[in-house]
Structure formats: structure tokens, C-alpha cells
C-alpha positions as CSV (number, residue, x, y, z in Angstrom):
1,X,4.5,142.9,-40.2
2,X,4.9,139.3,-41.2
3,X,1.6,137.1,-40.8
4,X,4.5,134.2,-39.1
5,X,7.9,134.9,-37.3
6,X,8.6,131.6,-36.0
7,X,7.0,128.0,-37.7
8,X,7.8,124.8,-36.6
9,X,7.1,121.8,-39.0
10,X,7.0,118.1,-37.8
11,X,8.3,115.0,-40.0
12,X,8.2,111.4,-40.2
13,X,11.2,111.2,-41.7
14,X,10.6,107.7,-43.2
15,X,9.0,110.1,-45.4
16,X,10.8,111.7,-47.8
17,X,8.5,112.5,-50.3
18,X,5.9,114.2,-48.2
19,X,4.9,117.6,-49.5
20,X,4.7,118.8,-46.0
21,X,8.5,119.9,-46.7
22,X,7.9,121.5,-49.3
23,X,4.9,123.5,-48.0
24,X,6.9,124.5,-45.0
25,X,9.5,126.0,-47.6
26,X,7.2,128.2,-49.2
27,X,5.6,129.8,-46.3
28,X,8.9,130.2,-44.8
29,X,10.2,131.9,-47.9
30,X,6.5,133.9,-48.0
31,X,6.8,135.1,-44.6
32,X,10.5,135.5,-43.7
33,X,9.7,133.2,-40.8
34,X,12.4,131.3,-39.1
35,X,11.6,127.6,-39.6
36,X,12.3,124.6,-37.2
37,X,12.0,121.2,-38.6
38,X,11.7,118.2,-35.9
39,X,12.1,114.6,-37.3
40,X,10.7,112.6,-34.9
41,X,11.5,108.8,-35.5
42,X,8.7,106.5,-33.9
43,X,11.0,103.8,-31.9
44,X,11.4,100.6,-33.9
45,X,10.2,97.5,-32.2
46,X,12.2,95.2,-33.9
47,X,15.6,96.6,-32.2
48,X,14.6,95.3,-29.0
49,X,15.6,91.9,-30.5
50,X,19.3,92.9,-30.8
51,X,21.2,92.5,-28.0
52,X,22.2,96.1,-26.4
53,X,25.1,96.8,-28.2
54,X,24.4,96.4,-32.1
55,X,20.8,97.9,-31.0
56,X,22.6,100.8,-29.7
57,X,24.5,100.6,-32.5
58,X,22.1,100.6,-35.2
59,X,19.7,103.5,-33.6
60,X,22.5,106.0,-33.6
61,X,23.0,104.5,-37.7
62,X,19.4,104.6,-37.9
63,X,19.4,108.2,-36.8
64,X,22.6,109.3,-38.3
65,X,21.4,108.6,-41.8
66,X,17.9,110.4,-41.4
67,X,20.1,113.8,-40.1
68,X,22.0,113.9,-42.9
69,X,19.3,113.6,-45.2
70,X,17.3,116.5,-43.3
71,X,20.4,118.6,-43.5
72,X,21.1,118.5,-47.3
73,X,17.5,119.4,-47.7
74,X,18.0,122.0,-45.0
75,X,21.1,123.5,-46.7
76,X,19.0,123.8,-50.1
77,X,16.9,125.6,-48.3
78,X,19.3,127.6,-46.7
79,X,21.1,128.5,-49.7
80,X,17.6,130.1,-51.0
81,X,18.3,132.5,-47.9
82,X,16.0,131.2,-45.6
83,X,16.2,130.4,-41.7
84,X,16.3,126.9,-40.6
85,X,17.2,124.8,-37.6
86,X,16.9,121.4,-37.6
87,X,16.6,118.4,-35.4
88,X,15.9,114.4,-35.6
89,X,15.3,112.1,-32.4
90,X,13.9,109.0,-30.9
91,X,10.0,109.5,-30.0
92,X,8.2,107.1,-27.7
93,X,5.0,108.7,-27.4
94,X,3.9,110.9,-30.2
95,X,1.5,113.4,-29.5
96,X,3.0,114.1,-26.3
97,X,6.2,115.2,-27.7
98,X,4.8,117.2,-30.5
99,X,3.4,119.1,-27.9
100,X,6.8,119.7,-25.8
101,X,8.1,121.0,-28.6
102,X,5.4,123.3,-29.7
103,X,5.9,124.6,-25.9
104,X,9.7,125.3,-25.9
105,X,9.6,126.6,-29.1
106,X,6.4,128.6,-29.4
107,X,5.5,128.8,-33.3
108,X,3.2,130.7,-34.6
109,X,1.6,127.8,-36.8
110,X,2.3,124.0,-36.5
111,X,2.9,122.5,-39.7
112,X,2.5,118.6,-40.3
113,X,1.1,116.5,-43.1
114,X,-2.2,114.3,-42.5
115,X,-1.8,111.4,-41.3
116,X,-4.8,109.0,-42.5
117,X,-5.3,105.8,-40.2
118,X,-8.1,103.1,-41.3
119,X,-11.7,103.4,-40.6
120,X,-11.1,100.2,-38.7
121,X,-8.0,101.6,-36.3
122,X,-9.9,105.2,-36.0
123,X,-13.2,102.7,-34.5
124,X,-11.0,102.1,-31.5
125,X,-8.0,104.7,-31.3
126,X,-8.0,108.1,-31.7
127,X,-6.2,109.5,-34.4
128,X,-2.8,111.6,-33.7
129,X,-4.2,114.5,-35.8
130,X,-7.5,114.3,-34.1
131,X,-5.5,114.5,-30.1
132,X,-3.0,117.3,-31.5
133,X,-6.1,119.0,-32.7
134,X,-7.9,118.9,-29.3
135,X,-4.7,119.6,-27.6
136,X,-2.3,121.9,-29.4
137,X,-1.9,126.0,-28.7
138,X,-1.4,126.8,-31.6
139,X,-2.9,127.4,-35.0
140,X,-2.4,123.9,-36.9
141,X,-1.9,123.2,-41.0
142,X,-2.3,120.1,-41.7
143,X,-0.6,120.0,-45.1
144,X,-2.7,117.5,-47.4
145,X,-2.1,115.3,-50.8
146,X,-3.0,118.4,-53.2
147,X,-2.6,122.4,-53.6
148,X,0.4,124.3,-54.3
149,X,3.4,124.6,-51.7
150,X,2.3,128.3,-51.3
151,X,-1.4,128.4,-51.7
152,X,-3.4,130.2,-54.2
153,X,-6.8,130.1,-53.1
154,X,-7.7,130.2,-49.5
155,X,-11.5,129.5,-48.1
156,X,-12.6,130.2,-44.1
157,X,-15.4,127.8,-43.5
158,X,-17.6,129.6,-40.9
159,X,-20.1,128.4,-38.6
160,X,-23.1,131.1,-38.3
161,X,-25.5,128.8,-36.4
162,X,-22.8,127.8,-33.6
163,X,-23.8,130.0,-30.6
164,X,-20.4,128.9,-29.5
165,X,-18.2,130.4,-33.1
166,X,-20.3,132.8,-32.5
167,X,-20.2,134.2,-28.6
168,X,-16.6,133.5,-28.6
169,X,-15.0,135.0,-31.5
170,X,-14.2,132.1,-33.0
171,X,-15.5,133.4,-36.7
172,X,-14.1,136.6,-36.7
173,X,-10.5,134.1,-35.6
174,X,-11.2,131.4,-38.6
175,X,-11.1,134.9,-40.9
176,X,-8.8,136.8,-39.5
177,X,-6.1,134.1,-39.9
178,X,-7.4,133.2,-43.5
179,X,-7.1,136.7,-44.3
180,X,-3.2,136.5,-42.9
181,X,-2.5,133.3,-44.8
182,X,-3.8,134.9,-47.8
183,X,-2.3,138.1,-47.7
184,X,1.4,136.4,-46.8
185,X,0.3,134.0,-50.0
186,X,-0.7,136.9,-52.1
187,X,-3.7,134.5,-52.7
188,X,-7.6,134.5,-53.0
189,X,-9.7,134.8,-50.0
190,X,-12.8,133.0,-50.3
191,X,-15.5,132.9,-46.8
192,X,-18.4,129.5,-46.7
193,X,-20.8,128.2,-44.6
194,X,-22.2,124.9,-45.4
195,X,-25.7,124.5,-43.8
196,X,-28.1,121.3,-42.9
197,X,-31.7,122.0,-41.8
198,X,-32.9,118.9,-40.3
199,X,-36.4,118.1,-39.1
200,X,-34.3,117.6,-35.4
201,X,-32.6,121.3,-35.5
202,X,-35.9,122.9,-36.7
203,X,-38.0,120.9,-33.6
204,X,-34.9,122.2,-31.0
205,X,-36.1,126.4,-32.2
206,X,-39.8,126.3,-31.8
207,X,-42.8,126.5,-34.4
208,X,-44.9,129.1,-33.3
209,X,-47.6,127.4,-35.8
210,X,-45.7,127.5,-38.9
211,X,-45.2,124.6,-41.3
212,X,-41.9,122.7,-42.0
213,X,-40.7,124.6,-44.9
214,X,-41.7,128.4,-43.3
215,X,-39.5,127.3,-40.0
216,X,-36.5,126.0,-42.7
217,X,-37.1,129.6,-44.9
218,X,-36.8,131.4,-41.7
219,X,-33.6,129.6,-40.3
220,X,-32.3,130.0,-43.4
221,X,-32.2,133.7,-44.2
222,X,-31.1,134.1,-39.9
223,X,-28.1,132.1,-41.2
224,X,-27.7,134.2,-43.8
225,X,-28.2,137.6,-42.2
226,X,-25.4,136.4,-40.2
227,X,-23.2,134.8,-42.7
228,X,-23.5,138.4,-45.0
229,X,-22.5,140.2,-41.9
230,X,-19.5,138.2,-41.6
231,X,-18.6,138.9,-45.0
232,X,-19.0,142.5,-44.8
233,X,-17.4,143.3,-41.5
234,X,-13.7,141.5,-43.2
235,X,-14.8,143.0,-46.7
236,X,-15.1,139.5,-48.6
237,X,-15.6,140.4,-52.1
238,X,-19.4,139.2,-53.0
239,X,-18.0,136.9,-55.9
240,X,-16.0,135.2,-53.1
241,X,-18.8,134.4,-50.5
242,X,-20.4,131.1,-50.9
243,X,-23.7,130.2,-48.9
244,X,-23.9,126.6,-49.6
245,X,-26.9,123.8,-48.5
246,X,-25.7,120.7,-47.6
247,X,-23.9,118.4,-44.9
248,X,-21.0,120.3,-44.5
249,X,-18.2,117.3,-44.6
250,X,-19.6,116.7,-47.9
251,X,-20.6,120.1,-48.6
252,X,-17.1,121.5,-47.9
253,X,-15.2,118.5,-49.8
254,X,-17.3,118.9,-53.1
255,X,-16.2,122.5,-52.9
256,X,-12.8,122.0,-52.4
257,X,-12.4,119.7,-54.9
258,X,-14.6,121.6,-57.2
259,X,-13.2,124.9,-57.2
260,X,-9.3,123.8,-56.8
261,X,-8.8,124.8,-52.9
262,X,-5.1,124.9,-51.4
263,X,-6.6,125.7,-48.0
264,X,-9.6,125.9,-45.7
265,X,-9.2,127.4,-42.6
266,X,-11.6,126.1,-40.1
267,X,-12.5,125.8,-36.4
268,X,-11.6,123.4,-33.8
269,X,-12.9,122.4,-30.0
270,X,-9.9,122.5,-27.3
271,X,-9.7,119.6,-25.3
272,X,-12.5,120.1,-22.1
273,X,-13.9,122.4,-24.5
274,X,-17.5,122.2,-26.9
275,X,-17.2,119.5,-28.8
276,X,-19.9,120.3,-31.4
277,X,-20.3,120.3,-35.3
278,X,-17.7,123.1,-35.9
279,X,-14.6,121.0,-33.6
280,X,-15.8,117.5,-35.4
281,X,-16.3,118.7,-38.9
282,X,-13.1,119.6,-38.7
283,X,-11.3,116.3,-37.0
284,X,-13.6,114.2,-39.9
285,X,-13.1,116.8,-43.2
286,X,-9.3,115.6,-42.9
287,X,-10.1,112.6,-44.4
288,X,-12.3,114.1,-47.3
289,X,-10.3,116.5,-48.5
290,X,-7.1,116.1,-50.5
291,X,-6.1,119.6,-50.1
292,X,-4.3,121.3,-46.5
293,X,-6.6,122.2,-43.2
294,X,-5.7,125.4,-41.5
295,X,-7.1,124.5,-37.7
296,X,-8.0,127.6,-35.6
């Protein structure tokens, strides 16, 4: 059975050029899925200086023109043989109806491209992606800049020393839908932790007399043990399991970009929910990486 039956990717469609499109396509044609696109056009500010009628007037133009562009690239895709529904409309608030229409419509992944705001505007609002990632049902991938449409090389970034990844399932989730993005992609599965022993997270699990460096060799191989478990119980190849010091924004970026990633698959906190290191790694790698997020 197919990894997706129903996907739902969201546009700007000011624009055109955004790969998110075309990484929608793929997956669609991958999975046999049935794929709704929603152009949702931000309301224009400057129309509210036109008196009602030629601002009614130019909204439905406005509109009109970004429908018929979504439906020639709809037909091209529909001539390939795959499902898809479209529709464009007027948005005032954002996030909230991203949300509605994950609820009526019930995909099995949202797919939208990043959306990078300045470190300025993120100091005092929150980020869209960063609300819909605290906030949305469903598995989200965030299409980035890089990677092929229909990825090649898939890594599930895995949080050992979370009590939380752990207690809850969240580890054996993060694989389990890497494993299901890979096998729709025909692609490589690859499983990492990245891991930072500071002198704070060594004082919070005790010394029993030993030094610095014992207490860091000990947490170390404990993260390990676990990690290796991990990668046994879902069969990960041991050419494909990467155990990796380092912060892991950085640690995950400089592997991405080193070894050519398309996707990692990685964890998020639900709104009300843990906000630790595994929920804002993930909310702060979108803006490291140039390749797509997978957020479970």
C-alpha cells in the first residue's frame, strides 16, 4: 500500500518558480496520491485605496489570472495521469487557514516551501513555518532551495538522549516515516544523531567521583547503545548510520550539505507540548539547510 493517498500542497502563488510544485509532482506521481493544491493569496493592502468597485474589480482580475496559471500547470500535470484538484482564494490570516484546510481535507503530508523571514522580524514575530509546525496534524515537508523533486537520499535525525523521543515513540515515528518516504522514493535511508556534551548536561546526570572526560565517555557510549539499537530494530544498514559530535543545527547542516541530502526527517514539539532541543532544532535547522525538512 502506498506510503500517501491524499497530499495537500500550499502555494504563494506570487511564486511561480518555487520548487515546492515541482516536489509535490513527483511524490504525487511516486505515490499515486491524489494531490490538492491551495493558492492562498495574502490580501493586498494597497486595494483598500480603490474605491469598492474597481477594488472588487481588480481582486476577482487579481485572482482570475493566478487560476489560470495554476490550472495550465495542473493540466500538465494531469496529462502525466496524475490526480489533482485545485483551488486559489483570498487569505487574511495565514496560518489559520492553512490549518482549515488541512482539517477538511485530511492529507497525509502537508507540503509547503520554507518560508525564510529576517533575523530581525523572527526577534519579534513568530515565523509561519515555526506556528504551522507547533500546530499542524499532520506530518509537514517543508520543500527547501536544493534536492531533487523526488528525493534520492533520505536521513532521520534521531534524538537518543530525549527522554521525551524516547518515552513517547517519537524515534521509532521520525524512522518509520523516513523509511516510507524512502521506500515510495526508491531512495537511500540514512539514520543520525548529532550529540553535544556540555559541562551543564554532564552536572544535571551526577558524578559519582568521576572526572569530566570519564562522565562525557560514559554518556557517550549510553547514547550510543541507544542510537545502535535504533538502527538495528528498523535494519539501517551500518554504512548508513552516522553517530556524529557536534551542535546538532550545525552538526545536521554540515551533513546535509556535505553528503548531498534531499531530506531529513526530524521531530517536532506540538503546541502545549515539550518544547525541548528535538521541537527547536527543528523550527531553527530550517534556516541552515538548503535542502527539504520532513516534520514528524
Amino acid at each position: 500500500m502506498s506510503q500517501y493517498q491524499r497530499l495537500l500542497l500550499i502555494l504563494n502563488p506570487a511564486q511561480r518558480h518555487s520548487p515546492a510544485l515541482h516536489h509535490a509532482a513527483a511524490l504525487t506521481a511516486a505515490s499515486g496520491a491524489h494531490l490538492h493544491v491551495s493558492a492562498l493569496v495574502p490580501s493586498l493592502d494597497i486595494l483598500s485605496l480603490l474605491e469598492q468597485e474597481p477594488r472588487d474589480e481588480a481582486r476577482q482580475n487579481y485572482l482570475q489570472d493566478h487560476r489560470h496559471w495554476l490550472e495550465e500547470e495542473a493540466d500538465k500535470m494531469r496529462r502525466r495521469g496524475l490526480r489533482v484538484t485545485t483551488q486559489v482564494e483570498w487569505v487574511d490570516g495565514m496560518d489559520e487557514q492553512i490549518l482549515q484546510h488541512v482539517t477538511q481535507i485530511q492529507p497525509d503530508l502537508l507540503i509547503k516551501q520554507v518560508q525564510h523571514e529576517p533575523l530581525l522580524k523572527r526577534a519579534f514575530l513568530t515565523p509561519l513555518d515555526w506556528r504551522l509546525l507547533r500546530q499542524c496534524p499532520v506530518p509537514m515537508y517543508l520543500v527547501g532551495a536544493t534536492g531533487h523533486a523526488l528525493p534520492r537520499k533520505v536521513v532521520a535525525a534521531v534524538d537518543p538522549s530525549s527522554d521525551f523521543a524516547q518515552n513517547s515513540g517519537l524515534n521509532d515515528r521520525i524512522i518509520r516515516e523516513a523509511i516510507g518516504l524512502a521506500l515510495q522514493c526508491d531512495a537511500e535511508l540514512h539514520l543520525i544523531h548529532a550529540y553535544e556534551v556540555s559541562s551543564v548536561y554532564l552536572g544535571d546526570v551526577g558524578g559519582g567521583g568521576l572526572t569530566l572526560k570519564q562522565l562525557s565517555n560514559e554518556l557517550r557510549r549510553s547514547l550510543e547503545k541507544t542510537f545502535l539499537e535504533l538502527a538495528n530494530l528498523f535494519g539501517v544498514p551500518a554504512e548508513r548510520r552516522h553517530f556524529v559530535l557536534g551542535h546538532p543545527v550545525s552538526a545536521l547542516s554540515e551533513f546535509a550539505l556535505e553528503h548531498e541530502v534531499d531530506v531529513v526527517v526530524m521531530g517536532r514539539s506540538q503546541k502545549g507540548g515539550p518544547h525541548g532541543l528535538l521541537g527547536s532544532t527543528t523550527e531553527h535547522i530550517l534556516y541552515q539547510v538548503s535542502c527539504s525538512v520532513l516534520a514528524v
